[in-house]
Biotite code that builds the C-alpha atoms (Angstrom):
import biotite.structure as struc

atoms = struc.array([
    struc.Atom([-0.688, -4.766, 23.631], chain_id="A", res_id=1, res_name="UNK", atom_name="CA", element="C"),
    struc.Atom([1.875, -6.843, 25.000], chain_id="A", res_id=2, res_name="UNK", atom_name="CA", element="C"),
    struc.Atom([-0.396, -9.670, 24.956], chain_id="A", res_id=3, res_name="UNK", atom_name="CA", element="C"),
    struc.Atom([-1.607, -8.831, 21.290], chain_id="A", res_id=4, res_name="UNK", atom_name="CA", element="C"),
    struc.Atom([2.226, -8.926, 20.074], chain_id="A", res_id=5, res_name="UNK", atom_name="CA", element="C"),
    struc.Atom([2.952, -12.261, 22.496], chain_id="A", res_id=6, res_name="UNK", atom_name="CA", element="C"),
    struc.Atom([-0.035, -13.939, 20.487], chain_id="A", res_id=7, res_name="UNK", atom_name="CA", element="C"),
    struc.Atom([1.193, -12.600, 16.768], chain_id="A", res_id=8, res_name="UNK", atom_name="CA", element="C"),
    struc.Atom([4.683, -13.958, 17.329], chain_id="A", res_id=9, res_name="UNK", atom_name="CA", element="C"),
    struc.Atom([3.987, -17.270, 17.489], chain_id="A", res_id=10, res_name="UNK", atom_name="CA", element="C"),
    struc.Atom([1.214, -17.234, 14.249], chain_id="A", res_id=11, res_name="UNK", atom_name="CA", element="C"),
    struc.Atom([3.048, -14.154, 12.523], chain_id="A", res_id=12, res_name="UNK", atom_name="CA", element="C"),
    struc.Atom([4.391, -16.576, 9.771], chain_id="A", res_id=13, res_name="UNK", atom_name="CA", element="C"),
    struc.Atom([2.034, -19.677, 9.117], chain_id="A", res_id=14, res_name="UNK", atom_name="CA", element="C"),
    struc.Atom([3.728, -20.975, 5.547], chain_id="A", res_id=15, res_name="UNK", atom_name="CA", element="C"),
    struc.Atom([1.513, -19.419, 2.777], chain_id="A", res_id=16, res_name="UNK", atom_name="CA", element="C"),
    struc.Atom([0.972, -15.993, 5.050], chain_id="A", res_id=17, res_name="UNK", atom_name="CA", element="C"),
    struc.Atom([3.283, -13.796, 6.964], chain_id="A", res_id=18, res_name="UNK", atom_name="CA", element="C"),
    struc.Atom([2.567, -10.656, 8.953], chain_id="A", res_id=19, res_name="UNK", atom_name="CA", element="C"),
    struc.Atom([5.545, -8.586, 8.001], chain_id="A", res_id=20, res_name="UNK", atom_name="CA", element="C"),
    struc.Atom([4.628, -5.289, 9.769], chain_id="A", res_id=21, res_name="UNK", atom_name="CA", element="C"),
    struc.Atom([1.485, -4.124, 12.139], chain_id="A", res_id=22, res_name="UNK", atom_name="CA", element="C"),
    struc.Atom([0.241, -1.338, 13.964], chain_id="A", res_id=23, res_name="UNK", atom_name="CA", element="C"),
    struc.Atom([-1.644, -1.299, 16.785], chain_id="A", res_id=24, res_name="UNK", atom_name="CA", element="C"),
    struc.Atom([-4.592, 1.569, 17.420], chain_id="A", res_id=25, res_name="UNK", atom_name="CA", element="C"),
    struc.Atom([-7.092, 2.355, 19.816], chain_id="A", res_id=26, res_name="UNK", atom_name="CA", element="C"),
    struc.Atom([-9.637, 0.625, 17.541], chain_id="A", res_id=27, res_name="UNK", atom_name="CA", element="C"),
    struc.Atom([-8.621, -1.167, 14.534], chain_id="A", res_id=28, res_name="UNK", atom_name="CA", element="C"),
    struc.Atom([-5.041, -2.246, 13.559], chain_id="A", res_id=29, res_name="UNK", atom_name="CA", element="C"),
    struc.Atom([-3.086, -1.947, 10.484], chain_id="A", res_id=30, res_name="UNK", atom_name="CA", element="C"),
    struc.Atom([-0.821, -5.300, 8.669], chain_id="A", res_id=31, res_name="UNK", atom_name="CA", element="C"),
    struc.Atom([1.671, -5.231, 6.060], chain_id="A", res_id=32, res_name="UNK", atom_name="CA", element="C"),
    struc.Atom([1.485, -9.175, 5.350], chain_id="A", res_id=33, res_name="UNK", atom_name="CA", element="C"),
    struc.Atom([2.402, -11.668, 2.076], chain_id="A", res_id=34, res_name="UNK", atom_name="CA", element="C"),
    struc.Atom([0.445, -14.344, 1.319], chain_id="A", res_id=35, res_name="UNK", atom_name="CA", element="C"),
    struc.Atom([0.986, -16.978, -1.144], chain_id="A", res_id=36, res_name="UNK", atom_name="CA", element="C"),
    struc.Atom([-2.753, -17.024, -2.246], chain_id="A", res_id=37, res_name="UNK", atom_name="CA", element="C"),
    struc.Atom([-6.403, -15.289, -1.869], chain_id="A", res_id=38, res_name="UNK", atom_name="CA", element="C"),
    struc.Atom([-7.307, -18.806, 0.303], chain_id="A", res_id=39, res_name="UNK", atom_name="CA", element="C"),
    struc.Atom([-4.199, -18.144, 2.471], chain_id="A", res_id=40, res_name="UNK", atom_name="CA", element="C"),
    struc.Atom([-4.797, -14.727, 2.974], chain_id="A", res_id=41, res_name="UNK", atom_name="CA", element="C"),
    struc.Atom([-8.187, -15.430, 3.933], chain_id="A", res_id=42, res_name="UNK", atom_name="CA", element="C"),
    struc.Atom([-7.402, -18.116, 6.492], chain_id="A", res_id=43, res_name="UNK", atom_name="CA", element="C"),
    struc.Atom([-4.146, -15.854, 7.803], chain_id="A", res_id=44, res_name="UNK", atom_name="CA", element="C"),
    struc.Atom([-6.390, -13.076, 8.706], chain_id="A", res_id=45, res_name="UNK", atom_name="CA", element="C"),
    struc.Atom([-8.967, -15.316, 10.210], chain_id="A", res_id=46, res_name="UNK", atom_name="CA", element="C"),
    struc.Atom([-6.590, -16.741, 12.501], chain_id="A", res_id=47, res_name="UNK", atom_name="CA", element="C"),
    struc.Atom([-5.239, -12.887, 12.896], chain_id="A", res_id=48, res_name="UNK", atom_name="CA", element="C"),
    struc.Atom([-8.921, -11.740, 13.861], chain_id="A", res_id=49, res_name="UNK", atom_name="CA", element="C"),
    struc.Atom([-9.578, -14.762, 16.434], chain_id="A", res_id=50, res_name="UNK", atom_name="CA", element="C"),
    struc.Atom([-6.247, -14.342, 17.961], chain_id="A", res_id=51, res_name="UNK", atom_name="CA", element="C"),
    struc.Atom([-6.596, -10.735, 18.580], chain_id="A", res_id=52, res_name="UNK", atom_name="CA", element="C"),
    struc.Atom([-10.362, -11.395, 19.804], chain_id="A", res_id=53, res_name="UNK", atom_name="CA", element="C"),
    struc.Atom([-9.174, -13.935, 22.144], chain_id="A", res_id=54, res_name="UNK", atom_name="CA", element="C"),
    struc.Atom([-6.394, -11.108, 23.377], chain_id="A", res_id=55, res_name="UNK", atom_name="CA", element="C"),
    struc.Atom([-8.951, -8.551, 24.136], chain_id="A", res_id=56, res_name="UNK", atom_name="CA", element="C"),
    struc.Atom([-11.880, -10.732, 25.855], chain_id="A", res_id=57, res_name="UNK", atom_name="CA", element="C"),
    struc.Atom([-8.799, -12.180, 27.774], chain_id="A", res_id=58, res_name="UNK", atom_name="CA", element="C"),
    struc.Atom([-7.547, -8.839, 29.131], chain_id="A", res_id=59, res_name="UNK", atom_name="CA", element="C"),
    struc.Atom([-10.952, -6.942, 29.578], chain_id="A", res_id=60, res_name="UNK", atom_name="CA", element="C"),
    struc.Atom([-12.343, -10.075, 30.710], chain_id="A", res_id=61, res_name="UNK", atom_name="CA", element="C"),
    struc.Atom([-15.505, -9.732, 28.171], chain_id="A", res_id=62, res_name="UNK", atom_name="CA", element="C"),
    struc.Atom([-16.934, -12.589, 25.693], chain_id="A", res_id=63, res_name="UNK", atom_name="CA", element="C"),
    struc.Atom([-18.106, -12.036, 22.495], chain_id="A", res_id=64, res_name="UNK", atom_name="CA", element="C"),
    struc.Atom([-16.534, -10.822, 19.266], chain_id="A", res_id=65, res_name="UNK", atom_name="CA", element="C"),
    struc.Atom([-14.143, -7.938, 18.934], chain_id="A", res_id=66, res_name="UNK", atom_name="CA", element="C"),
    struc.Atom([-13.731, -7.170, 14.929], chain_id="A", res_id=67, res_name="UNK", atom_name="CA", element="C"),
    struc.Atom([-17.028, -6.326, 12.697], chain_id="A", res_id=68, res_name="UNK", atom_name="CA", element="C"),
    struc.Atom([-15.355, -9.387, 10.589], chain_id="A", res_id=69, res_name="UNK", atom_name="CA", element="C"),
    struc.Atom([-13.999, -7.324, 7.752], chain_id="A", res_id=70, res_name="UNK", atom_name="CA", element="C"),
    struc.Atom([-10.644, -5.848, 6.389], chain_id="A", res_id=71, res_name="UNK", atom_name="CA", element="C"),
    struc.Atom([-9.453, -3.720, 3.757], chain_id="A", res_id=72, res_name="UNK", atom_name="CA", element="C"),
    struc.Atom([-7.537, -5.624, 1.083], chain_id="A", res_id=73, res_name="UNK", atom_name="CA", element="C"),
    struc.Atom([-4.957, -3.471, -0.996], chain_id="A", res_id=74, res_name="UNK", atom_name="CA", element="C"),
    struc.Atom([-2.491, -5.315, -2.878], chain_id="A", res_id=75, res_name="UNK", atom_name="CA", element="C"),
    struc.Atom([0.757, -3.419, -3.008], chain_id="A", res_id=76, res_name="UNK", atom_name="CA", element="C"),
    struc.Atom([2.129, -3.381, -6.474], chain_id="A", res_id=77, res_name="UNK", atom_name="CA", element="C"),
    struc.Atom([4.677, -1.446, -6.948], chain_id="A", res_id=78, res_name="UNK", atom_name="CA", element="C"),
    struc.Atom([8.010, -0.287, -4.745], chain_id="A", res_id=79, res_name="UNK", atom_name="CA", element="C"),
    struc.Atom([6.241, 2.934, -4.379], chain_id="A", res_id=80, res_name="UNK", atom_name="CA", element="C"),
    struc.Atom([3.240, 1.935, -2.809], chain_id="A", res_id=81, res_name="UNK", atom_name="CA", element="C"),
    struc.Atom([5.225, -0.675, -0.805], chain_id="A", res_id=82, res_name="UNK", atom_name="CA", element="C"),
    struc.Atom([7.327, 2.239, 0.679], chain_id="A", res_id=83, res_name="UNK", atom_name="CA", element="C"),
    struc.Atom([4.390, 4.110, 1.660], chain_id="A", res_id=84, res_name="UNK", atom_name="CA", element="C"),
    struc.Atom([2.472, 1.876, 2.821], chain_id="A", res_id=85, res_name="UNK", atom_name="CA", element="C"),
    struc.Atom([5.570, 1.139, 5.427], chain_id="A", res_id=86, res_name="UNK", atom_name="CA", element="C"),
    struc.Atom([5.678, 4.468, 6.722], chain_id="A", res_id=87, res_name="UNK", atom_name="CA", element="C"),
    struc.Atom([2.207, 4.440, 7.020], chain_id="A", res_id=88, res_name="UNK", atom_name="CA", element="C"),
    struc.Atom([2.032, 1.488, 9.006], chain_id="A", res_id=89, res_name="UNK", atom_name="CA", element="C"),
    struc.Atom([5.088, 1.969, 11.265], chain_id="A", res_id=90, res_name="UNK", atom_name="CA", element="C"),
    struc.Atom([4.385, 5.683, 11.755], chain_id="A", res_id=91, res_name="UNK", atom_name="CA", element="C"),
    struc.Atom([0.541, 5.479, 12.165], chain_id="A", res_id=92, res_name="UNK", atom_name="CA", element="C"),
    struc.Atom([0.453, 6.657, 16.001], chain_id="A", res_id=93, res_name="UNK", atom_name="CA", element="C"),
    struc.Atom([2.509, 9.890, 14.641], chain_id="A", res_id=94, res_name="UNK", atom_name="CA", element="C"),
    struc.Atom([0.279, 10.374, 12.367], chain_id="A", res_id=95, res_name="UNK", atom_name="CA", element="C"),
    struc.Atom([-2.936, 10.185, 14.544], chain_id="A", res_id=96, res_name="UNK", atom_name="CA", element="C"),
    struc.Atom([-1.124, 12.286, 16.959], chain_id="A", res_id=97, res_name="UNK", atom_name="CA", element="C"),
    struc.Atom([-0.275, 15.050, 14.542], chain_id="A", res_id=98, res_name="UNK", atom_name="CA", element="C"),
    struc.Atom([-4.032, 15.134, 13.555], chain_id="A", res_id=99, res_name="UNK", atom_name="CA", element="C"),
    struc.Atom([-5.299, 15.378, 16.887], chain_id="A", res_id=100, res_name="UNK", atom_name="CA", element="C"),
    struc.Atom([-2.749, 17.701, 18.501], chain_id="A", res_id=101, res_name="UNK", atom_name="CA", element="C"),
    struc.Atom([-1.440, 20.037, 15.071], chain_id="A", res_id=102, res_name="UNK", atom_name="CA", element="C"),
    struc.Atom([2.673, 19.373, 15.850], chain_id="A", res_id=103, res_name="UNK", atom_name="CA", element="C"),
    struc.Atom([3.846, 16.075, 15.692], chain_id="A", res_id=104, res_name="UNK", atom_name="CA", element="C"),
    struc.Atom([5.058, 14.053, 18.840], chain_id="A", res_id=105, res_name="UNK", atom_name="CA", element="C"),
    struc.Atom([8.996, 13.284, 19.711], chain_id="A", res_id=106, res_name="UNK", atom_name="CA", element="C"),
    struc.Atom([10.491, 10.975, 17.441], chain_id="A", res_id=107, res_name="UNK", atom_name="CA", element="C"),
    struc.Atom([10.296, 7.186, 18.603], chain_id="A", res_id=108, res_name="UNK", atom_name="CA", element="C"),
    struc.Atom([9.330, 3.417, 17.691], chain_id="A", res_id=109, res_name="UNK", atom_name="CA", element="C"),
    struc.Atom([6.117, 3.554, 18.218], chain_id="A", res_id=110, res_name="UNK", atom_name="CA", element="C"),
    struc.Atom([5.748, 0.764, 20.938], chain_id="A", res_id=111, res_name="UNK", atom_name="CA", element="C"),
    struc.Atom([1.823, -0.326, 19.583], chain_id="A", res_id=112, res_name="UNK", atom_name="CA", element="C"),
    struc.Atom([3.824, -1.544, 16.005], chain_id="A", res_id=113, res_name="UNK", atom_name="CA", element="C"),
    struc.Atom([6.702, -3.773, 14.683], chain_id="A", res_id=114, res_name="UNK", atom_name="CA", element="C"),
    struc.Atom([8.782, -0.378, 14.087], chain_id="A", res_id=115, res_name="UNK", atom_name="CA", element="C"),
    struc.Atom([11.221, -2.077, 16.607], chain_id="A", res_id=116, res_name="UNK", atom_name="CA", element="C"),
    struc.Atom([11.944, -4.605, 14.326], chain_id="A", res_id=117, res_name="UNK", atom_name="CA", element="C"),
    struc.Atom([11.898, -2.919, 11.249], chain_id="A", res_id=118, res_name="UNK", atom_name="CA", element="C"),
    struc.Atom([15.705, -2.589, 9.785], chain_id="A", res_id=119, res_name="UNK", atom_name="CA", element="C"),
    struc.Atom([14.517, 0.240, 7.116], chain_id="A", res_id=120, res_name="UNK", atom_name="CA", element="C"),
    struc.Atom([14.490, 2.816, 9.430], chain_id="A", res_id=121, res_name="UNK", atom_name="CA", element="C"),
    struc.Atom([17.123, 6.459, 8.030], chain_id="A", res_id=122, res_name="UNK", atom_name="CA", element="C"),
    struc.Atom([18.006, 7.028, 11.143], chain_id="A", res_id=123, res_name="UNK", atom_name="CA", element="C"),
    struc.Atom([19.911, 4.576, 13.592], chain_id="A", res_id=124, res_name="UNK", atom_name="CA", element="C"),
    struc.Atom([17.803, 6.545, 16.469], chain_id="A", res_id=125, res_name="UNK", atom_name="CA", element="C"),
    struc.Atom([15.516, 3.846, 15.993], chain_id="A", res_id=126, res_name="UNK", atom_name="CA", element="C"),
    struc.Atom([17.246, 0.599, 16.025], chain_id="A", res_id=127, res_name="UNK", atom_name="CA", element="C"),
    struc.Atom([16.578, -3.132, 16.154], chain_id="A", res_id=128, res_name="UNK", atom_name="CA", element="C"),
    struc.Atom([15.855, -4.466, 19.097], chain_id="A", res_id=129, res_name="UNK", atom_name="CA", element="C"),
    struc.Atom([18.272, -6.848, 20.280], chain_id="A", res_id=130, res_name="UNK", atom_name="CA", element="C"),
    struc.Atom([17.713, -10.360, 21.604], chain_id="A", res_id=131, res_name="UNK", atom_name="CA", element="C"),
    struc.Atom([14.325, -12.087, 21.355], chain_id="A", res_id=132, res_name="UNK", atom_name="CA", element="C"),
    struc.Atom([12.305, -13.398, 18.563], chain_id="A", res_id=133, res_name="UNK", atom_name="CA", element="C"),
    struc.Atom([10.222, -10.797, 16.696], chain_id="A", res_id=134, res_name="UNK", atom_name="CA", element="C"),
    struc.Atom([6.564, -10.641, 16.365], chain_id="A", res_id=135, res_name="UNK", atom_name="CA", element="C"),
    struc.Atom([6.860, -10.306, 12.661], chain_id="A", res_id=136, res_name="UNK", atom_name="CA", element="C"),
    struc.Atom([8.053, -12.552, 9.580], chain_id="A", res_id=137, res_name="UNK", atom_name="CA", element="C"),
    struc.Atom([10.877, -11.505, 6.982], chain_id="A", res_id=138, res_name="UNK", atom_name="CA", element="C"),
    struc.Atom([9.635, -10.834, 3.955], chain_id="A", res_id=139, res_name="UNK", atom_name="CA", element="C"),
    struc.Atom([9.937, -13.321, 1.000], chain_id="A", res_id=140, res_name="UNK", atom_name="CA", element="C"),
    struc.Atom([8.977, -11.194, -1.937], chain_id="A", res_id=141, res_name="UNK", atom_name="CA", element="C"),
    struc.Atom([11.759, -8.590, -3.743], chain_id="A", res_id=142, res_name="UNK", atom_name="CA", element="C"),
    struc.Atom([9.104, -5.681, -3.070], chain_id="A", res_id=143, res_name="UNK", atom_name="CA", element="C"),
    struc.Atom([9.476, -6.275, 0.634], chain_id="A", res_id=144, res_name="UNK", atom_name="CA", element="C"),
    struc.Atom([12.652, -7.325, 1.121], chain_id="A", res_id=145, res_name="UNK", atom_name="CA", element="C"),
    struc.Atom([14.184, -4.775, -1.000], chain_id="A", res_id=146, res_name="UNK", atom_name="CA", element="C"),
    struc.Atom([12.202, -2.875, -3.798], chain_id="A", res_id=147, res_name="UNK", atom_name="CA", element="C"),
    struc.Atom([10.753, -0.404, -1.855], chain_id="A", res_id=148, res_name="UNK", atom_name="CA", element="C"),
    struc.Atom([14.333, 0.745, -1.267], chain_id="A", res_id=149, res_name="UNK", atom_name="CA", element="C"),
    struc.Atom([14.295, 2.346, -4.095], chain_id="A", res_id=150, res_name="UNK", atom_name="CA", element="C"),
    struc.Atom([12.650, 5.211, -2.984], chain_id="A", res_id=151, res_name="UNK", atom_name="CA", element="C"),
    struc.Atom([14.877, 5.833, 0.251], chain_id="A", res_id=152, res_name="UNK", atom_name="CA", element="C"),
    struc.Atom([14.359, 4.690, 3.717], chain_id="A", res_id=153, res_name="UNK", atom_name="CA", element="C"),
    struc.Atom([12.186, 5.663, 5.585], chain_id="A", res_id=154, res_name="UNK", atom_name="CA", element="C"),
    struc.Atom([12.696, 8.608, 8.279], chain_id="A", res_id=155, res_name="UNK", atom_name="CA", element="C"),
    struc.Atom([11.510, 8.239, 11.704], chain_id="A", res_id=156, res_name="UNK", atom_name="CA", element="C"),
    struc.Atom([10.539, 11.775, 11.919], chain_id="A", res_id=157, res_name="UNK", atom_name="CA", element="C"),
    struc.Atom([7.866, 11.708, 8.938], chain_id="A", res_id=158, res_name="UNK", atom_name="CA", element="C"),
    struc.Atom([4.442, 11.792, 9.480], chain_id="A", res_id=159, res_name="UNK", atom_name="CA", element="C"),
    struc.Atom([2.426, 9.090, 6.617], chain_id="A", res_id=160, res_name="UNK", atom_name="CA", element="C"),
    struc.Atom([-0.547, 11.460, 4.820], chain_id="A", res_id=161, res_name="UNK", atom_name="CA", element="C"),
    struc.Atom([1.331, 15.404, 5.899], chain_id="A", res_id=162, res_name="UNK", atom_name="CA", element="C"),
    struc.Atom([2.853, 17.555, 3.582], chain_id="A", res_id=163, res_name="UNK", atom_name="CA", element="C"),
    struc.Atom([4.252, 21.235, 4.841], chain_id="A", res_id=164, res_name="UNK", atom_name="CA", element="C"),
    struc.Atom([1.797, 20.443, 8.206], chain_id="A", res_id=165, res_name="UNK", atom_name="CA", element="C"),
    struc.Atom([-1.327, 19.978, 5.700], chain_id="A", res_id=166, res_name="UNK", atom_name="CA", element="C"),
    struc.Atom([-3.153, 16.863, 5.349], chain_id="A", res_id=167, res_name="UNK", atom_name="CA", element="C"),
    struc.Atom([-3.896, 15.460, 2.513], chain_id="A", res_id=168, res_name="UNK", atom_name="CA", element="C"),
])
């Protein structure tokens, strides 16, 4: 992980693309990024894909490649979606951990994501970390800079995808 978030800081913002937010999972990972263009995007997540490959064949000490080569595109479009796709990302190991276990875990940043850079968080329980440069970009577009304030900041203690303990 640590080496994972070592490797993104220094290529998190490469001009036309920016990883803004990530999550890190047992076996795929989760970006919040901006790119100027389809061709940037497309070159920002190659570079994304053979960094993290390089990360993992470097720590397990295996060759080969990592990622099946593809990712889900979803262009966020409105504050809404931009807001939920946020918590999503941020509070993704709370909301595997919910699934597996029926009662979600204690709040914190999850330590596997940017949450401890994020500055949208309700609750000052989860702060910025101090000192250091983070492994994610600022955003440049209104959406993620701002917009998705619109529909509140986001609480530490929500679980992404549960309503009333329910999934949906």
């Amino acid at each position: 992980m640590r080496e994972f978030q070592r490797s993104l800081r220094e290529s998190c913002e490469r001009g036309s693309f920016r990883v803004l937010q990530y999550s890190l999972q047992r076996d795929h990972v989760h970006l919040i990024v901006e790119s100027d263009s389809r061709d940037a995007l497309g070159r920002g997540m190659k570079s994304i894909g053979a960094r993290l490959a390089r990360v993992v064949n470097r720590v397990f000490q295996r060759r080969g490649s990592v990622l099946d080569g593809r990712y889900h595109l979803h262009f966020l479009r409105t504050p809404r979606e931009v807001r939920s796709a946020l918590a999503y990302v941020l509070l993704n190991a709370r909301r595997h951990w919910t699934k597996r276990f029926g009662v979600p875990p204690p709040v914190r940043v999850d330590e596997a994501s940017s949450g401890r850079w994020f500055g949208g968080w309700a609750s000052s329980v989860l702060s910025r970390e101090s000192g250091g440069r983070p492994d994610v970009a600022s955003p440049c577009t209104w959406l993620a800079r701002e917009g998705w304030k619109r529909h509140g900041l986001i609480d530490p203690a929500e679980v992404p995808g549960f309503v009333g303990g329910h999934s949906r």
